[in-house]
GUTOR-829478 format. One record per residue (C-alpha): residue in one letter; x, y, z. Coordinates in steps of 0.1 Angstrom, whole numbers, plus 5000, padded with zeros to 4 digits. Layout:
<rs>
AXYZ...
</rs>
This chain:
<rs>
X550825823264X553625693282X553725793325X556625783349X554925603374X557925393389X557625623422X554125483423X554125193415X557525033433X555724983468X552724793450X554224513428X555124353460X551324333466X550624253433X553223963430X551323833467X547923873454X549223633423X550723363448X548323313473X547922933480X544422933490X543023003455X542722713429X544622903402X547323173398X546723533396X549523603374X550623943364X552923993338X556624123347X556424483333X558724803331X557425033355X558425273341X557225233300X553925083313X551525313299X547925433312X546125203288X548024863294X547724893334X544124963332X543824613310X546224503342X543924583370X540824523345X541824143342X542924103380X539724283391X537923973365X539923693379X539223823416X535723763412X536023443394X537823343428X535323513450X538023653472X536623973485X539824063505X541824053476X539124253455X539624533489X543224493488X543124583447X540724833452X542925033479X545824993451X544225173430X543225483449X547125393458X547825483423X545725733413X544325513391X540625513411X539725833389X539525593356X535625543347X536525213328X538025073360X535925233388X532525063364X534824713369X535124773408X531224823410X530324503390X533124333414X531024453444X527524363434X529623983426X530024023463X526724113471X528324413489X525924713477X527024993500X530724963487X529024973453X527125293459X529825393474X532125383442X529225493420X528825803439X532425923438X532825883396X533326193384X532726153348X530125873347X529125723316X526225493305X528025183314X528125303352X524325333350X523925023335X526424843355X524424973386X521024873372X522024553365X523824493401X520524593421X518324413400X520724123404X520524133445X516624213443X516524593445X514224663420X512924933431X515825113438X517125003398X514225153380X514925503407X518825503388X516825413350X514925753357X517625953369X520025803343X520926133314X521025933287X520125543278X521225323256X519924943244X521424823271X519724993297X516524883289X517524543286X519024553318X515824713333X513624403313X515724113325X515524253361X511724293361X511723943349X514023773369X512623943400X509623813390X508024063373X507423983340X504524243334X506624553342X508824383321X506524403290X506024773300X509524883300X509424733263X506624893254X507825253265X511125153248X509725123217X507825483222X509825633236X512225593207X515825663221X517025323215X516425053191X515824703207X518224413200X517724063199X518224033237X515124323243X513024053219X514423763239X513823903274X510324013266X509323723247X510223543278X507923763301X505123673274X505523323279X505523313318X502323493312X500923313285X499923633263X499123453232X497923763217X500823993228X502923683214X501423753175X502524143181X506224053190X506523783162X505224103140X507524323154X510624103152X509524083110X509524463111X512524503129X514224253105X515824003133X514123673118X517023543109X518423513143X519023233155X518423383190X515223543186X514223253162X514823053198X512823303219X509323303193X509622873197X509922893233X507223153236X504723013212X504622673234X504422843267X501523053255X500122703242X500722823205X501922513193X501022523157X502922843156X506122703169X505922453146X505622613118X508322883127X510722533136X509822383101X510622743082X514322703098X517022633079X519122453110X517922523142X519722483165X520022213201X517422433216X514622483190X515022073190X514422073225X511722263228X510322143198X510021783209X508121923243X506022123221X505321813194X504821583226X501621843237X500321893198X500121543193X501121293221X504521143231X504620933198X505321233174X507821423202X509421053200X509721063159X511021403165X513621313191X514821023161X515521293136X517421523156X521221553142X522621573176X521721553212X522721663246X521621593282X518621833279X517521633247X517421213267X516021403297X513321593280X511821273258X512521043294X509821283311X507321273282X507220943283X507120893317X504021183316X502721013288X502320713310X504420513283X506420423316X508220073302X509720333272X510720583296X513520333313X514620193280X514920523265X517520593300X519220213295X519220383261X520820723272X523620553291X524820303261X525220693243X527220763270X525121053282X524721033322X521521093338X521321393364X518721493386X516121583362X516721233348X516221023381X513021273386X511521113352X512620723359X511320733398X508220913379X508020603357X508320343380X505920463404X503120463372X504220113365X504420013400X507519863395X509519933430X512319663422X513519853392X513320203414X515220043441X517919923420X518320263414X518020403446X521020203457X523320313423X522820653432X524120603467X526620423458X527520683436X526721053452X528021103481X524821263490X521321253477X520321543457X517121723466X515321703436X516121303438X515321263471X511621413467X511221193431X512020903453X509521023479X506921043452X507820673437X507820523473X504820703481X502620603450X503820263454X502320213488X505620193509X504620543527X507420433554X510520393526X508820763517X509520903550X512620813558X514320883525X512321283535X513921213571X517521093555X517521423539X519721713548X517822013531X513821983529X512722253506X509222263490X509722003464X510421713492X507721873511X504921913484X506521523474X505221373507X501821543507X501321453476X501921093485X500321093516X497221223498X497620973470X497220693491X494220803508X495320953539X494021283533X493921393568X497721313577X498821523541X496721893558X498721773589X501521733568X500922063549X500522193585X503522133597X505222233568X504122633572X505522603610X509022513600X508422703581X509122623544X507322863517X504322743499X504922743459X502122683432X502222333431X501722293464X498822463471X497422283441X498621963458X496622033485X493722203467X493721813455X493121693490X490321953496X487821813466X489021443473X487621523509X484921713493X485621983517X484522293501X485322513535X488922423538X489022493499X487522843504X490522933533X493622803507X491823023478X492023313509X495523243514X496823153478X495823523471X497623653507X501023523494X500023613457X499723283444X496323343428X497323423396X499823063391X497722853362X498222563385X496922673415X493622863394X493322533376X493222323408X490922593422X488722523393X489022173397X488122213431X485022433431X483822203399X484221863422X482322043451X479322083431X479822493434X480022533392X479722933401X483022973422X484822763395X483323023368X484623303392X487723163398X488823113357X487523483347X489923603369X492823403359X495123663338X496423353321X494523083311X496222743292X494522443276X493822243311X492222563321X489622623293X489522193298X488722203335X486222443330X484822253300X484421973322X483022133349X480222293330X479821893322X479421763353X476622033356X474621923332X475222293308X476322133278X475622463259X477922643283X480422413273X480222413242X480522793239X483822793263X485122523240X484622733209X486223043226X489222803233X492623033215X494122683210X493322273216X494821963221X493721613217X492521613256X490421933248X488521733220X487921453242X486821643270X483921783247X483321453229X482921293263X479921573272X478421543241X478021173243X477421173285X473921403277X472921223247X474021483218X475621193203X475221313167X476921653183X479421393194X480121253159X480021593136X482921683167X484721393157X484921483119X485821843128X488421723149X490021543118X489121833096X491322073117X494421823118X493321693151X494921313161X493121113178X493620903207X491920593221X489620783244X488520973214X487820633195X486520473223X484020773225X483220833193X482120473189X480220493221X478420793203X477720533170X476520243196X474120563218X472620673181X473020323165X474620403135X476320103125X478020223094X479320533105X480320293134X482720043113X484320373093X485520513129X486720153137X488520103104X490320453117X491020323144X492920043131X494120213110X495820423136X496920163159X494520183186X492219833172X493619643197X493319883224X491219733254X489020033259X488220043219X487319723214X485119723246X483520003228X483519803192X481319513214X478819783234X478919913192X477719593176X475719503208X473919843203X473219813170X471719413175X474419273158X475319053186X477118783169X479919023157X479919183191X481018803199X483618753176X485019123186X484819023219X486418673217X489218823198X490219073231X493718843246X493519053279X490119073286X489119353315X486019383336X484619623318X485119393284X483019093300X480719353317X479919473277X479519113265X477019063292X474919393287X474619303248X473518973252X471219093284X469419403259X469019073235X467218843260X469418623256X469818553292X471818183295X474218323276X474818623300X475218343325X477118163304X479318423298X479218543338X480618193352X483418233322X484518553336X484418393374X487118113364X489318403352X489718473386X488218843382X485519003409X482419103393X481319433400X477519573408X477519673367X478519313362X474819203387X472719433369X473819293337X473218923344X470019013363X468619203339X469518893315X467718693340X464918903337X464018923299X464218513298X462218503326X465118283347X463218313381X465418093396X468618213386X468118583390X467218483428X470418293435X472718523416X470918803438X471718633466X475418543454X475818943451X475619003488X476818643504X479918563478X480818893466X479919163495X478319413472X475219613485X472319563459X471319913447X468420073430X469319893400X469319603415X466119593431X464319703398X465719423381X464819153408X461119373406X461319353373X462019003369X459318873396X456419073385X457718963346X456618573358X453218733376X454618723408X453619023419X453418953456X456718833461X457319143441X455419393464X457119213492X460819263480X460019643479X458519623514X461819463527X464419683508X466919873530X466520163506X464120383494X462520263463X462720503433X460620543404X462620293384X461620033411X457820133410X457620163376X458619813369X455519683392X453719893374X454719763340X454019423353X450619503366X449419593332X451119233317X449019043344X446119293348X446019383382X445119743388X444819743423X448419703428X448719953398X447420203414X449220153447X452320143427X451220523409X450420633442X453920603451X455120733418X453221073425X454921063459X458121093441X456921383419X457821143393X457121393357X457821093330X454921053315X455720683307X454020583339X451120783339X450520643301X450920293314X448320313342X446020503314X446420173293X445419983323X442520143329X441920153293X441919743296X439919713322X436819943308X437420213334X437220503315X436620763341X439920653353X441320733322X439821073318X440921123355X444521083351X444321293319X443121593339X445921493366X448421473342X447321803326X447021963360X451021873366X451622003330X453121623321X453021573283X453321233268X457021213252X456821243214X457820893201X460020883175X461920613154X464820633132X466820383107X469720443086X469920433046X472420513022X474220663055X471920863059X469520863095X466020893086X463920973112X460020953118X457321043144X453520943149X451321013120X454921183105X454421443071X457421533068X459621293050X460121413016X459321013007X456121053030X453620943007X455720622993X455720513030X452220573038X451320373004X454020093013X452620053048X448920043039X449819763015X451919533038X448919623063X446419423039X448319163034X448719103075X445019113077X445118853047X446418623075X443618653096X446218683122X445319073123X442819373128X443619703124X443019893155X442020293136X441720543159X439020743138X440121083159X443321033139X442820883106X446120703102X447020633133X450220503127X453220493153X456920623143X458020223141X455820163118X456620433093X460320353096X459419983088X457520073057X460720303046X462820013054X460719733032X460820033004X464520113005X466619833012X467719542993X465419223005X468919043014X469219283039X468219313075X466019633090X467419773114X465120053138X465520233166X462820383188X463320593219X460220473237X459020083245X457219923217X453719903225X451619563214X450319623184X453619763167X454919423181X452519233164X452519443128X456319393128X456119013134X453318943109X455319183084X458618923086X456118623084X454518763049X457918923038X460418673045X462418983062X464418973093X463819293110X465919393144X464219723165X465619833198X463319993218X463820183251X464319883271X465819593249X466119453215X463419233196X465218983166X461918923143X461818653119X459418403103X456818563125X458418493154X460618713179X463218663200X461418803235X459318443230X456218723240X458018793274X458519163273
</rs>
């Protein structure tokens, strides 16, 4: 249709022509030179329609007036397509009213103008006021829903914005698109609905959108949000070419199923990468604490010609501070101001934090003073700094003056600070930020419930860190693993292991956190059956899981079980970890194989404390005590400090051999040379030790003169040497004290029983039977175990059990006889129990009986060896030729040719 319009329109391409000239604008509004009077209705709308985009590309909002008052000039205000335009131009504006205003006077509105309205109040934050239009609106289409979902979501909302899908799909007057599964698949993953995630991969399948490439994106991103990751992975591997974002994400999602190393393979095989792709594997790295790889991966970035951005200088300030290298992060501080004209935020607070962690707290604070904008990232930068380096005090003051500017307190602040409350163990201050995290609705961030958690768990209140995760809407991995650790430090190893099986998904750090309570509480073979389910399910381990697991072997001393884990160990890399092979040496120390824990141990090239500390404890549980000195004045030319582990270890030592001497002057180097406060430990050794050589006086008088408390460890080991020497008088001054302590091991009270026994003082026996059944104390069940064919057979007193019972009762009578052949020997037959015939015995006899006579016997018992299994075993590798090796609760005894390696000092 073709309008004489020249009447019209000859006062307005003057304004037209000026709009299109205007100097201040970067680019030319041009309109094209037209015959007013064959311009019809259809090519002036695409006129205005592309002046109206190009005005708000410019921002200019007088121009937008002066175009809007040109058309109600022309008439040309009654068009729907162009009065929808003006709308979306006002909302660019952020001028509402003038938007209503046009919405209002539309005569023939269609469902663009509702959308177009929707989507401009959602946009300036009117939610409320959007969903009032989506009610009123006549009809709907696709779009309107999706414009109602994305502004739930991006106002924050992302569980309205799974409702509004919901009631779209019932509701059934439009089909969702890709962008409804996109938008809601993106509400799902802010919330971490792992099982809402399965339903919306279903219905995508149903729906047939599998194939694109845009929904394909959304079920990645969501599965790894939700903590799915073995989902995303296998929807990434299904793909024919994903594209640069499934990569992405698929490298952060490989870095959290199995550690920086696969993300990094990952990151190798990618066909092509952009900014996101060199910034995403920086941070891993630099999270991964692989902190040297993390600034040759950006050396690497910039030879690729990709330049770092903010994100990037976030990651490498994150990576120096973990390497403490503050030359390399000042180099770069003084690039970036060489080249920005001024320091970016988000730089600016990684700076902060790499100045901060590095000690220079002054550098810290002025870069935060230098700083034109401080928003909550520089903010929650400096607390966390300041709290870092142990000024927990100045980060609340810090937090304090933070509200009073005031800046708004996100998620990761409060956790921040949450951080500061259990450091300070202030459970008070924690209880007022869990009050206020819920005022300003922060309760429900994962972060701050996980700190909360972490809080609650650290200041010993196990209940409010229960309450605080069952009412956590979302819950991801270092939730379920706070809470498993929590329930650890409590002591409820049942409760963890039933929130650990509940657990929707796990990573490596879940495993160890439940390996690490298994083996803390003495479930070792828990422990170990963990460790083989972990490889069952596809798990990878780390070092802290091998380091564990052989901790669990070295606890339950099974050696062969032991040298399969370390074989896997190598096998993955982690044989020359520090950490592992400490473990290998406490392993074979353990086990009493302490010339291999030697060799392991010499073979460490950067030895740590903990490594000579290991050496020392082995040789120590061996009685081998010049060599723990030897090894202890070794460790002093290496120029490192011994710590109190390091003392109790070359005490103890001291104290098997019966070094009187030395165990005085290296107690005395403790305190004088090295400022360390003896403890507990250290006084039972030192007790320990004196009362060993029957000085029990100078013992009673060390106890007098301690600055602590003595514990039962203390009196017990005065009472174990009263029974070597025979003095019951001090004996019973030392049970006394015991039953002050409300001491319920009946380890003591069986000891002073012996004593009595000794001395002929029955009633005193009978006496402390009735006390002991009085208390309800029952004697610990003694038990011994040795392992064949990789298998751990296990015996008790008088066992009938063993389906090989009988063999071992015949075996052990035999190799009785031929002790008392010897004359060395008398059976001692308790006639109220015919055999009478402790658990180390039976295991011995099971030993002779199943291994080859080239082999040594190895036994473990959980309680001390008394004297006459001491004897037995000694006699039996004098008349067998056999080397046996048992490790009772307090140290190890090598027998061989009748002899053993405690030289009778025991």
């Amino acid at each position: 249709m073709i309008f004489n319009l020249s009447w019209r329109f000859s006062n307005h391409l003057l304004l037209l022509r000026l709009i299109s000239n205007q100097e201040i604008f970067s680019r030319n509004l041009t309109l094209r030179n037209f015959s007013v009077a064959k311009q019809s209705f259809m090519e002036l709308s695409q006129t205005y329609y592309e002046s109206l985009k190009t005005c708000i590309s410019l921002r200019s909002i007088p121009i937008g007036k002066k175009l809007h008052a040109q058309l109600i000039a022309t008439g040309l205000d009654s068009s729907t397509f162009l009065q929808n335009h003006l709308m979306a131009m006002y909302f660019k504006f952020g001028l509402i009213a003038d938007a209503f205003r046009v919405f209002r006077r539309i005569q023939f509105t269609n469902v663009f103008s509702w959308n177009t309205m929707i989507n401009g109040l959602a946009e300036c934050g009117m939610i409320r006021e959007a969903h009032q239009l989506f009610e009123e609106m006549p009809e709907r289409d696709s779009v309107s829903w999706n414009s109602m979902m994305s502004g739930y979501f991006r106002n924050g909302r992302p569980t309205d914005t799974i409702k509004v899908f919901v009631d779209m799909i019932r509701v059934c007057d439009s089909v969702p698109d890709p962008f409804s599964f996109a938008c809601v698949m993106k509400a799902c993953a802010s919330l971490g609905y792992v099982e809402l995630a399965f339903q919306l991969h279903g219905l995508v399948e149903k729906f047939d959108f599998g194939p694109d490439m845009s929904v394909e994106s959304s079920i990645i991103d969501m599965y790894i949000k939700c903590g799915a990751l073995h989902f995303a992975k296998k929807v990434f591997l299904s793909m024919s070419n994903p594209n640069l974002f499934c990569w992405n994400s698929m490298v952060y999602g490989y870095s959290i199923l199995d550690g920086a190393g696969s993300a990094l393979v990952l990151f190798n095989q990618m066909p092509e990468r952009d900014t996101v792709s060199w910034n995403t594997m920086v941070s891993i790295l630099s999270q991964h604490g692989l902190s040297a790889e993390a600034l040759n991966m950006v050396v690497e970035m910039c030879n690729q010609g990709f330049r770092p951005n903010s994100m990037s200088y976030a990651s490498i300030f994150s990576a120096c501070a973990n390497i403490n290298d503050l030359s390399w992060g000042a180099h770069l501080h003084a690039r970036i101001l060489r080249m920005e004209p001024n320091l970016d935020v988000y730089v600016g607070s990684g700076l902060i934090d790499m100045y901060a962690k590095c000690g220079c707290l002054a550098y810290a604070r002025r870069v935060f003073n230098n700083l034109t904008v401080h928003n909550v990232v520089s903010w929650t930068s400096l607390i966390g700094g300041v709290a870092q380096s142990g000024q927990e005090e100045e980060a609340l003051a810090l937090f304090k003056q933070m509200r009073k500017v005031p800046v708004a307190s996100d998620q990761f602040t409060l956790a921040t600070v949450l951080g500061v409350c259990y450091s300070l163990k202030d459970i008070s201050l924690g209880g007022q930020l869990h009050g206020y995290a819920i005022k300003i609705g922060m309760d429900s961030s994962v972060p701050v419930g996980n700190a909360l958690i972490t809080m609650y768990s650290k200041c010993q209140n196990v209940h409010g860190a229960h309450h605080t995760f069952e009412l956590m809407l979302v819950r991801d991995i270092i939730s379920w693993t706070t809470m498993i650790t929590a329930f650890s430090h409590n002591g409820n190893v049942e409760k963890a292991q039933e929130y650990f099986n509940k657990m929707p998904e796990r990573n490596v750090i879940t495993w160890n956190s439940m390996l690490v309570t298994y083996t803390k509480h003495g479930f070792w073979e828990e422990g170990l059956k963990l460790f083989i389910l972990m490889l069952r399910e596809g798990g990878t381990p780390d070092w802290v899981t091998f380091a564990t697991s052989i901790s669990a072997c070295a606890y339950s001393a099974v050696l062969k079980l032991g040298n399969q884990i370390i074989a896997q160990a190598e096998k993955s890399g982690f044989g020359s970890d520090v950490s592992v092979t400490n473990s290998i040496v406490s392993m074979y120390s353990r086990c009493g194989r302490i010339v291999e824990a030697r060799k392991v141990f010499d073979s460490i090239a950067t030895k740590d404390l903990i490594s000579w500390n290991a050496m020392m404890s082995g040789y120590a549980q061996s009685g081998l005590g010049e060599e723990v000195i030897d090894i202890f004045e070794s460790m002093l030319t290496t120029g490192l400090t011994p710590d109190h582990i390091s003392y109790v270890s070359i005490l103890s030592g001291c104290s098997h051999s019966g070094l009187v001497p030395e165990g005085t002057h290296y107690f005395n180097m403790m305190t004088k040379v090295h400022g360390i406060s003896p403890t507990c430990e250290h006084f039972t050794c030192m007790v320990d030790l004196l009362g060993r050589a029957g000085l029990l006086e100078q013992a009673r008088d060390l106890i007098k003169e301690m600055p602590l408390k003595p514990n039962a460890a203390i009196w017990g080991a005065l009472l174990g040497a009263c029974r070597i020497h025979g003095d019951a008088k001090l004996a019973e001054i030392a049970m006394r004290n015991l039953i002050e302590l409300d001491v319920e091991d009946s380890g003591s009270y069986v000891l002073l029983a012996n004593i009595y026994s000794d001395f002929g003082k029955l009633q005193g026996v009978s006496d402390l039977r009735r006390f002991m059944r009085a208390k309800g104390i029952q004697k610990n069940p003694g038990c011994s175990w040795i392992e064949v064919d990789n298998r751990v057979h296990v015996f008790t007193v008088d066992d009938t059990s063993h389906p090989q019972i009988k063999d071992v009762y015949r075996v052990l009578e035999e190799i009785i006889k031929k002790i008392e052949d010897t004359g060395s020997y008398v059976n001692e037959i308790d006639f109220a129990r015919p055999r009478g015939y402790h658990s180390e015995k039976l295991a011995m006899a099971f030993g002779l009986m199943s291994l080859p006579t080239w082999m040594p016997i190895h036994i473990m018992k959980n309680l001390r060896i008394c004297r006459d299994c001491h004897l037995v075993i000694k006699l039996v590798s004098l008349v067998t030729s056999r080397e046996l090796i048992v490790r009772d609760a307090n140290r190890f005894h090598h027998f061989k040719d009748g002899c053993c390696s405690c030289q009778e000092y025991w």
